[in-house]
C-alpha positions in Angstrom: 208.4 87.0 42.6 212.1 87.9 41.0 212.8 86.8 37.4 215.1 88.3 35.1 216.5 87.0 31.5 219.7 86.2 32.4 220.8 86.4 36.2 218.7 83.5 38.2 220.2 84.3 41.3 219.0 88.1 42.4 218.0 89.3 45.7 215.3 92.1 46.4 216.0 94.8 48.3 214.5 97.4 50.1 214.5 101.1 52.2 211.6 102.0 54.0 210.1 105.6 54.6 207.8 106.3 57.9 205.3 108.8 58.6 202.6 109.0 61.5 199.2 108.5 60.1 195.8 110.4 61.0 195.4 109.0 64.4 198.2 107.9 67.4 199.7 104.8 66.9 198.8 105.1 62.9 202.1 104.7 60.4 202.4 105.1 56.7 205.3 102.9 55.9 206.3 103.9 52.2 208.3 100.7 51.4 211.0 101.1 47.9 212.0 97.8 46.7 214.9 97.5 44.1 216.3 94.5 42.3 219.8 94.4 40.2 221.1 91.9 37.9 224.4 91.2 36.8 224.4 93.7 33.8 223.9 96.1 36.3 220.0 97.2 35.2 217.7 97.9 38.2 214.4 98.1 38.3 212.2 100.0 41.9 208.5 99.5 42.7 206.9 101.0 45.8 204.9 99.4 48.5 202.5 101.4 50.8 202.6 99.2 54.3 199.1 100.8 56.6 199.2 100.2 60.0 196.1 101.0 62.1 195.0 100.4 65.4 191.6 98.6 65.3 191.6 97.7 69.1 188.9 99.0 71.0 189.6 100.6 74.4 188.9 99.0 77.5 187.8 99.6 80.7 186.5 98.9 83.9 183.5 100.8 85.4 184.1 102.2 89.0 181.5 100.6 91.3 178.3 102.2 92.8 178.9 104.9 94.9 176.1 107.0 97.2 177.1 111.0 97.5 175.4 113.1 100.2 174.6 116.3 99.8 176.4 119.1 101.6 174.5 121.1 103.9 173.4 123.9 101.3 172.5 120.8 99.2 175.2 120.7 96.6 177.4 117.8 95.5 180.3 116.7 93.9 180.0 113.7 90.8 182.7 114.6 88.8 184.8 112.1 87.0 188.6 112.2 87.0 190.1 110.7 83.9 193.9 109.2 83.8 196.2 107.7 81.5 195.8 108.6 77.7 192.1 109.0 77.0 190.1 111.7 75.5 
């Protein structure tokens, strides 16, 4: 909402400010609006904009797989990982 005592017609500005946040994909948006009247006095309030991931990963399990044993008995069931996962 924009009122002032003697202009009727102002428009609100604003700059915006980005920082990464505590996880990837997280941004701190530090949003500085300003409104001006005629007479020239201005007045700034300060927004803080969060924006967080809150999708789940997904995946699809690889199917069932039988390993044999090599012939001193040992195996390999290790799990490769791709793509950006931790």
């Amino acid at each position: 909402d924009e009122s002032d005592n003697c202009d009727t017609s102002l428009d609100a500005t604003y700059s915006d400010s980005v920082a990464a946040g505590s996880c990837e994909g997280e941004q701190i948006i530090t949003r500085t609006w300003s409104l001006t009247d005629d007479c020239g006095n201005t007045t700034e309030k300060t927004q803080t904009i969060t924006v967080k991931d809150n999708i789940k990963p997904a995946f699809t399990a690889p199917s069932d797989i039988t390993i044999y044993a090599a012939s001193d008995c040992t195996y390999d069931a290790g799990v490769g990982v791709t793509g950006d996962v931790s």
